[in-house]
N, C-alpha and C positions, 0 to 999 in steps of 0.2 A: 397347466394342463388340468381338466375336468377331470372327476373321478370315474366319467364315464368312458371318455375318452384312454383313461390312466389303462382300468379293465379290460379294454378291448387290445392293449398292448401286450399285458400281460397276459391276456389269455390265447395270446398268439402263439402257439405251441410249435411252428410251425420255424419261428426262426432261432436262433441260437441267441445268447447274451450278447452277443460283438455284432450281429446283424443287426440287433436292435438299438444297441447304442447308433452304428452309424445313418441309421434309419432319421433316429429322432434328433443328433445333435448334428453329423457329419452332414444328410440329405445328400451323400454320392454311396456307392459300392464298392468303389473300386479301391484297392490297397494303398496306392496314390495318394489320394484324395485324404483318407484315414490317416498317413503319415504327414500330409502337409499341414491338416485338421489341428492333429497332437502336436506337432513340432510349433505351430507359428501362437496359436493359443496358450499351450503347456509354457513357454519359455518366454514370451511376448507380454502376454494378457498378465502377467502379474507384473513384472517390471516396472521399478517406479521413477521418478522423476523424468527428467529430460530424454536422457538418452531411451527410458522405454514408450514417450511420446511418438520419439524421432524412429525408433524402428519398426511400431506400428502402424506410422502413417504413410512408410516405406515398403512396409512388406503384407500390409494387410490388405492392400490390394489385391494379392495373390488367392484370395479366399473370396472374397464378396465380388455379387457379381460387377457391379462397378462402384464404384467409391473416387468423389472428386477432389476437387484441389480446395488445399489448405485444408482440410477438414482432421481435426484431432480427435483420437481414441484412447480412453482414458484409459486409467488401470482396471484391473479385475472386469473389463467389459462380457458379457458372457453373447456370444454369435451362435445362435444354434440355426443349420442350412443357413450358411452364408452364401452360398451359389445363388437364394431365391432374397438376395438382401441388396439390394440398391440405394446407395448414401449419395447426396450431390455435392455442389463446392460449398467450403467455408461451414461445416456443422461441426457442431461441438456433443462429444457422448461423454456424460461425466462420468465418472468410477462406478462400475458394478450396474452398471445398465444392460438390463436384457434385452436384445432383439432375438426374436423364436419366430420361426415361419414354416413351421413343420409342416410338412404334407405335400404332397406330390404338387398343389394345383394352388398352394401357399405362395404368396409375395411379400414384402414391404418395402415398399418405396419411399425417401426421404426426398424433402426437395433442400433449394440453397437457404444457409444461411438460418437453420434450426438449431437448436437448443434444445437437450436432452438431459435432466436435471438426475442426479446420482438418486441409485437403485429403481429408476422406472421400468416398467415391464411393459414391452410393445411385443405381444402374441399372440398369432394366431394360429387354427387348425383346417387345414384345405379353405383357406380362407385370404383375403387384402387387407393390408392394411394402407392408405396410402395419405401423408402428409406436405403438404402443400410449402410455397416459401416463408421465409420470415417468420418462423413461427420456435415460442417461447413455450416448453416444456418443462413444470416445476418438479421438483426431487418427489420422489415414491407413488409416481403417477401410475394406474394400473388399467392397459390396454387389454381388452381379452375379447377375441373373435371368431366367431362362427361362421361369417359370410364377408361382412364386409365394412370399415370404419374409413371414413373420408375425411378430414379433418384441410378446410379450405387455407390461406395466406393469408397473413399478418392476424395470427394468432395466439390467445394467451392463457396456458392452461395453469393454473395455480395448484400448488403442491398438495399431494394426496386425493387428488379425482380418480376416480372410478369409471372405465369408458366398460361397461357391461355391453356389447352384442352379441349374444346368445342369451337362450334361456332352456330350461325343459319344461316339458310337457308332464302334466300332471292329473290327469283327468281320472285313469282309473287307478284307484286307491287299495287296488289288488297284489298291482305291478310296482316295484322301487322305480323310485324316481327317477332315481340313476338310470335306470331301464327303459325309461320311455323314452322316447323319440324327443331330439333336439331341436331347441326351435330358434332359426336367427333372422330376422330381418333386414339387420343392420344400423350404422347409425352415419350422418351425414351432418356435417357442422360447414356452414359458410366462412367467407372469407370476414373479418375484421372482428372476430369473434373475441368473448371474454368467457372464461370458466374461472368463478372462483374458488377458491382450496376447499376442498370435501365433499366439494360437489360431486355427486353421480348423476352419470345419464346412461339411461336404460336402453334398451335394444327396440328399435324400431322407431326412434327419435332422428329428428331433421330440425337445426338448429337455424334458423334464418339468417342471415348476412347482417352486421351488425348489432348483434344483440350481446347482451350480458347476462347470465348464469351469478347469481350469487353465491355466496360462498354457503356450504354444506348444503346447499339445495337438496333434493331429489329431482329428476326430469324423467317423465314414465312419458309425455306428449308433445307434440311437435310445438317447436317454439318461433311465432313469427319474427319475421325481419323488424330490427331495429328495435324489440323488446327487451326490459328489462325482469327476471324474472324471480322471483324468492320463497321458499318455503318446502315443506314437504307434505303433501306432494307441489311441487313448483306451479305458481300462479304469476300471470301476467301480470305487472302492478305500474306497470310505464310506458309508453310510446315514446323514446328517446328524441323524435320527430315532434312531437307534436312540445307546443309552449305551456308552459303554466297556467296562462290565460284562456288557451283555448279550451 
């Protein structure tokens, strides 16, 4: 969560401590909902080996809004608004992976057949996140969204990227930062894509179909189809199409 974001929580005077807990992790009101929240996470989500495989991938359906076949939920997985959380068949969340999808108008959609590598953070704030099939998510990967993160099929994101879409505004130098107005664009990666490990790509970036992201890159600008790309700030330096000769 944003610090600006955190602020506007806390200075909500308006709700009690347990309103706002199930505001930001439950995403229902109702007594229900709160009990099923605590009971299936509290007692589930740390359990280890097998048997807390086998009753997560049993009874965790009961929380998210749909969740497919064969799909396994590690330990200490953290689900905050699991109601606005959609996983499909055969995905793997390894230990202590976040999904967060706070906010009334919040999603994240998973497709078949992903891979979610231990402690990644896929969150957003009144915002989508939405992930395509076959796609390869390395450990301590960090999703953060303000509007909107597309990430296309048969994708491969290497361990410790930074997917930034949001940013603030910063103009006048009166007002904290914190305090100005939030700025998100969004970010859109095609299908057969490469990110390598440490890479970041910044908010308002469109990544082309085919292309490759080196590893610790930066990416502030759109990257055409079937490029390869390195540096910071990231520069085109290949047409994977084109031959040596040409």
């Amino acid at each position: 969560m944003s610090e600006r974001a955190l602020m506007e929580v806390l200075a909500d005077n308006k709700e009690s401590a347990a309103q706002r807990y199930q505001r930001m992790f439950v995403g229902q009101t109702s007594i229900a909902a709160l009990l099923r929240y605590e009971l299936l996470t509290g007692l589930l989500g740390p359990l280890p080996g097998a048997l807390g495989y086998l009753l997560r991938s049993r009874c965790y359906p009961w929380l998210l809004h749909h969740m497919g076949r064969g799909t396994v939920i590690g330990r200490g997985v953290m689900l905050r608004c699991p109601g606005r959380i959609s996983i499909g068949d055969h995905v793997m969340l390894d230990d202590y992976v976040v999904l967060d999808a706070k906010g009334d108008h919040s999603q994240v959609t998973i497709g078949n057949q992903v891979l979610i590598g231990r402690s990644s953070i896929l969150s957003c704030n009144q915002a989508s996140i939405r992930i395509g099939n076959v796609v390869s998510i390395g450990p301590f990967v960090h999703f953060a969204c303000k509007s909107l993160v597309e990430v296309g099929s048969h994708v491969q994101i290497g361990s410790g990227v930074q997917i930034m879409a949001g940013s603030h505004a910063s103009d006048d130098p009166d007002i904290l930062i914190t305090q100005q107005e939030r700025l998100s664009e969004g970010i859109v990666m095609g299908d057969n894509v490469w990110i390598g490990a440490s890479a970041t790509i910044l908010d308002g970036v469109t990544i082309g179909t085919g292309s490759i992201v080196g590893a610790g890159s930066v990416v502030n600008k759109d990257v055409p189809p079937d490029s390869l790309v390195l540096g910071n700030p990231a520069r085109v330096v290949k047409n994977r199409r084109k031959t040596a000769t040409s």
